[in-house]
N, C-alpha and C positions, 0 to 999 in steps of 0.2 A: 769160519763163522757157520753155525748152524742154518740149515733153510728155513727160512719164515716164508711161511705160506698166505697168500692171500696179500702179500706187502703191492701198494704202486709203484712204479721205477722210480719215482722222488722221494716216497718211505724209504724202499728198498734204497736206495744212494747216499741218504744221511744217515742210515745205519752200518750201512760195509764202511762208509767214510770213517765212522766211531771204531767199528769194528779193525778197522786196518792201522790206524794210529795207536791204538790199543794191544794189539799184537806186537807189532812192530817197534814201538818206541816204548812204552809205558809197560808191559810187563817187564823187560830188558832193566828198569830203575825201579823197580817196586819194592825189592829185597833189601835196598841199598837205601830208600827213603824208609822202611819198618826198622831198618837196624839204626840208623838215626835220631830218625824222628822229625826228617828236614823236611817243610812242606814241599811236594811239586807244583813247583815254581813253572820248568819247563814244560812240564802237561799242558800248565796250562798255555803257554807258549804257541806251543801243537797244537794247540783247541782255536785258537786265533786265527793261527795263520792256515788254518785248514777251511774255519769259516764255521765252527760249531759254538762256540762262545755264545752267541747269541740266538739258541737253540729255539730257546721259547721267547723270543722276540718277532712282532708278528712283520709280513715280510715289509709292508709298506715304511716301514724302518728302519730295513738294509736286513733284518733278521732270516731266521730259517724259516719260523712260524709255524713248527712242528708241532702236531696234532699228538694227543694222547698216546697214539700207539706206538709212534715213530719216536716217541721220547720215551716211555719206557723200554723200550729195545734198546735205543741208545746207552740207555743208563745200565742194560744188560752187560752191554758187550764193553763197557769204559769198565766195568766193575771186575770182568775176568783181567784185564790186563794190573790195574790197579787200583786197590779199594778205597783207598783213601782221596784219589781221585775223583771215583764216583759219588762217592759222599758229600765232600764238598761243589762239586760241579750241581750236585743237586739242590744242595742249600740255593747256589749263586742264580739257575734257573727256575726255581719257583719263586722267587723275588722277584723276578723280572715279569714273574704271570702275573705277580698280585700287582706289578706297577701297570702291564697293560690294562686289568681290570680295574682297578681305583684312582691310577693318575687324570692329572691332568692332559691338555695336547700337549702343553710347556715341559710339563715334566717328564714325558714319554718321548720328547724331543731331545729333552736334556741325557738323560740318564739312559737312554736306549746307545746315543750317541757318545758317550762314557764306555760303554762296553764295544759296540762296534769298530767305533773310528779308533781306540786308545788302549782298547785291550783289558779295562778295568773290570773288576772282580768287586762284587757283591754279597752279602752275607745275612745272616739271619741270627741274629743276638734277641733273644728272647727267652732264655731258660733262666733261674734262679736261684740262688743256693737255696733258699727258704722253701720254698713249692713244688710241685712234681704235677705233671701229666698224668699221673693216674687217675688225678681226683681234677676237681673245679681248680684251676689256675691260678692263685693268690699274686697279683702284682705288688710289689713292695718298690719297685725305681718309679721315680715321678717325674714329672713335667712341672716345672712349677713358672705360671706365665709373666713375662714379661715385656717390653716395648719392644714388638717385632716377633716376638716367637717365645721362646719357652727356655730355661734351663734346664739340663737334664741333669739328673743325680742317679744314683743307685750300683748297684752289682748287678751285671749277670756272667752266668758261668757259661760251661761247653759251647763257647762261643767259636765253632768250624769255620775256618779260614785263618782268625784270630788275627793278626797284624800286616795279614795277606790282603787284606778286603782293602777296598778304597771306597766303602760305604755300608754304614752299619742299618741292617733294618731293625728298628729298636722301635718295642709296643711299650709304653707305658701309662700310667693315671695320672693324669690332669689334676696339680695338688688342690685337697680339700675335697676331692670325691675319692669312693668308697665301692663302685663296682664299675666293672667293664659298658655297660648302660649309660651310666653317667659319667664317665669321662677315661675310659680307653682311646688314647691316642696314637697310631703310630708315624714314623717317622724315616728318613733316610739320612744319616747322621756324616758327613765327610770323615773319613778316618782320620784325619788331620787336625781335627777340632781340639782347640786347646779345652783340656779339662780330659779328656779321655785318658788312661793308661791301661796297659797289658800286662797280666800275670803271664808268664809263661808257665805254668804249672801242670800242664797236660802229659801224661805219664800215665795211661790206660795197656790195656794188654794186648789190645786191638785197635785198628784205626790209627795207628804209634802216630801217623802224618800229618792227621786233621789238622794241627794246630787249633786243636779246641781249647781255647785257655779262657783264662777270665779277665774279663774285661770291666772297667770300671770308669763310670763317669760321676766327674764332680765339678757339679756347676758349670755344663757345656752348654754351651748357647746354641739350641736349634732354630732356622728360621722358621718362620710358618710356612713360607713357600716352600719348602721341604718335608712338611707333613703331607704324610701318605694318604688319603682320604679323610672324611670327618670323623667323630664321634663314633666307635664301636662299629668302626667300618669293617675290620673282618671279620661279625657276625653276618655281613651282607654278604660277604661270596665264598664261593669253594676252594677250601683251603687244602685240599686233599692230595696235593701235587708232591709234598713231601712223599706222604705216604705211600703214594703210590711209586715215586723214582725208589724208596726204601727195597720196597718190595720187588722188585726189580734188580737193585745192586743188590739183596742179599742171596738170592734166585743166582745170579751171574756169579757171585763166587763161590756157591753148591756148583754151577755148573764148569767151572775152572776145573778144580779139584777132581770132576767126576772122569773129565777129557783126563784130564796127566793120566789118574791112575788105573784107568779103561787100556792107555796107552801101554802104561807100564808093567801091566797085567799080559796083555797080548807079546811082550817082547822081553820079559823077562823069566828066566825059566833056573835060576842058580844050578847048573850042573845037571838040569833033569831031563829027560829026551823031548819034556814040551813044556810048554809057556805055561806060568799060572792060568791063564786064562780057560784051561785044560779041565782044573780043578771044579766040578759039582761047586765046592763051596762059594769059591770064588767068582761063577758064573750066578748063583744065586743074589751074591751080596750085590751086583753089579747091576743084576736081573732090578732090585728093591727098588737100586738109588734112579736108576733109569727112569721107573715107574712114579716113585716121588717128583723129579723133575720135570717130567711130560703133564702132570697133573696141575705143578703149580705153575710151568710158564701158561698152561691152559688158562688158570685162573687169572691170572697177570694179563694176559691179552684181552679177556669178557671183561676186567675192571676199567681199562683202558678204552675200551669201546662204551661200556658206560658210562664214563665220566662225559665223553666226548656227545652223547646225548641230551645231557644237561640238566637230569633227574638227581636232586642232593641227597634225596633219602635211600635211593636205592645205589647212586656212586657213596656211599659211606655205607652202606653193606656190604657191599663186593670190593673197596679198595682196605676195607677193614680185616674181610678173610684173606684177600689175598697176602695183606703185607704180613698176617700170623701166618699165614701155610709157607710163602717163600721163607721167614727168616726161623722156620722148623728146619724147613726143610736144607736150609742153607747149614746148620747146624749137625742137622744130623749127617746129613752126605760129609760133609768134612772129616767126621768124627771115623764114620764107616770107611771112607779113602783110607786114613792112616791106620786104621785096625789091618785094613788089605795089603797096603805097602809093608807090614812091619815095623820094625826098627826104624828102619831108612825114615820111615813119615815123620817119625821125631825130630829129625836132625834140621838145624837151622840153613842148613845149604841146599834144602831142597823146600819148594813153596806147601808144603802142604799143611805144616805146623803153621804157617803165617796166615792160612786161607781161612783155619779153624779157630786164631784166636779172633780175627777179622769177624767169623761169622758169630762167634759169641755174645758181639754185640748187638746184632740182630733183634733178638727178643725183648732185648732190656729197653729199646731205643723207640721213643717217644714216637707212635702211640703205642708203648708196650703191648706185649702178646694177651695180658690179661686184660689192659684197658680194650684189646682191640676185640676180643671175644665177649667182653660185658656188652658194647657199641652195637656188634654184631647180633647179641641176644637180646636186647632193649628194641631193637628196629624188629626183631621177628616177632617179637610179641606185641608190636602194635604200639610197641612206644616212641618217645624220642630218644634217639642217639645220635649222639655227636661225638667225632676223633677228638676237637680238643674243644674245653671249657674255660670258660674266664668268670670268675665271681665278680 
């Protein structure tokens, strides 16, 4: 693990602790869950009985209660070992910040005590086939009320974890309204509720693991005591927690990539009297990707500290460049590795082709690099900007 500077021994402890189950067990399955496509299951296994599971559960709940910094490190160093891991560990942890921010005590009793004591896994079902994060957020799955609670109907797709979760966090409109204002609801949905089914259709080029598939509910009966706050409750808090682990796992496997092929450079030399590492060109290209990665864990750490201030307008400036500069920069460093390796980078027996299709999806992934640079220029010019919109 790299040195983090400025970390407290309780930072600094939940991070080597990611760090070392990360190295140790979950790079060792990584290759083997991409060429699959089988969720890791055992990760999260590791994650439990390590005591990281409940990362961002606050402590008075048996949690870590890790502050901004100390989770995006975390999600740094889960990310080098393996990606798909980090991704979804990140869905299951910022669910559990929007349940400490908007639950109830019952609910934060309940559901905190689901992942603690039982080891259950949480998710974020929120995307649509019909809609995109680019623009204002068109909800189309409803709520439609009944004695007790609500039925839930609709499609959503890229749904990370997929049939892995034991609770869906699922936003939708309260049938008969028309914007997020008048009746955005969300909800915690038991994965077990009749009426729900899994496409398994996920076959991406990156992320192979997520189990992001699509999921469908019809006519599930949600209770009310399951609904996640009121009316257009995540226009009230910072929902920026995504974006910020994003930025972080994509930063981590730029900086995978960079370690192997820094390594591979320095000790590999095909018949020459000295190691690539020798080569002007090679020490330039190494010289770049260095220089990109010092810059954007820089930024990853100021966005982290600002969140943790509690400013929305200026944490949605800086977790909006950050998560574009990590998931460039995660992109380009991958790219640049295998141009430096050769041949060898291609080849499926060595991680650096998996690091780069991994990273490819960086940029595309909600709040895309273009949504995340409009956000970023709407706040500099004195306007409003927000990571994500709901009509």
């Amino acid at each position: 693990m790299r040195m983090y500077q400025g970390l407290k021994p309780e930072q600094a402890a939940v991070v080597q602790r990611a760090a070392d189950l990360s190295r140790e067990l979950f790079a060792k399955r990584a290759e083997q869950h991409d060429r699959t496509g089988k969720f890791p299951l055992e990760n999260y296994a590791d994650l439990h009985k390590a005591g990281l599971l409940g990362l961002t559960v606050p402590k008075e709940y048996g949690g870590v209660g890790a502050d901004w910094v100390t989770f995006a490190l975390t999600m740094l160093e889960i990310a080098k070992g393996c990606s798909a891991t980090a991704l979804t560990f990140n869905m299951h942890a910022v669910i559990l910040d929007f349940i400490a921010q908007l639950g109830t005590e019952e609910q934060k009793r309940r559901w905190f005590g689901e992942v603690i004591d039982r080891g259950k896994l949480f998710s974020s079902i929120t995307s649509e086939p019909q809609a995109s994060f680019r623009h204002k957020f068109v909800l189309s799955t409803t709520f439609a009320p009944v004695e007790g609670g609500f039925l839930l109907s609709g499609v959503k797709h890229f749904g990370s974890l997929g049939e892995h979760a034991s609770f869906h966090f699922v936003t939708a409109l309260i049938e008969g309204t028309t914007t997020a204002t008048e009746g955005q609801q969300s909800a915690l949905v038991p994965a077990g509720s009749t009426g729900i089914s899994v496409d398994r259709n996920w076959d991406a080029v990156g992320m192979r693991a997520t189990s992001s598939d699509t999921i469908k509910y019809d006519k599930c009966f949600v209770r009310r005591e399951d609904c996640l706050g009121g009316i257009a409750a995540l226009s009230t808090i910072d929902i920026t927690g995504f974006a910020l682990g994003y930025s972080a796992i994509y930063l981590g496997i730029g900086e995978a990539a960079f370690d192997y092929v820094l390594e591979y450079a320095k000790t590999q030399s095909f018949g020459l009297p000295e190691p690539l590492s020798h080569h002007p060109s090679t020490q330039r290209s190494l010289g770049e990707m260095a220089i990109a990665i010092r810059a954007a864990r820089a930024l990853l750490r100021e966005a982290a500290q600002v969140k943790m201030q509690g400013d929305r307008r200026e944490t949605a400036l800086a977790i909006n460049e950050s998560k574009c500069m990590s998931a460039d920069v995660g992109f380009t460093v991958t790219d640049r590795a295998i141009r430096l390796a050769g041949g060898r980078g291609i080849l499926r027996k060595y991680p650096l082709e998996r690091w780069h299709r991994d990273a490819m999806c960086g940029p595309v992934m909600a709040p895309a690099n273009d949504r995340c640079l409009e956000t970023a220029g709407r706040i500099l010019c004195g306007l409003e900007g927000k990571t994500l919109e709901f009509v």
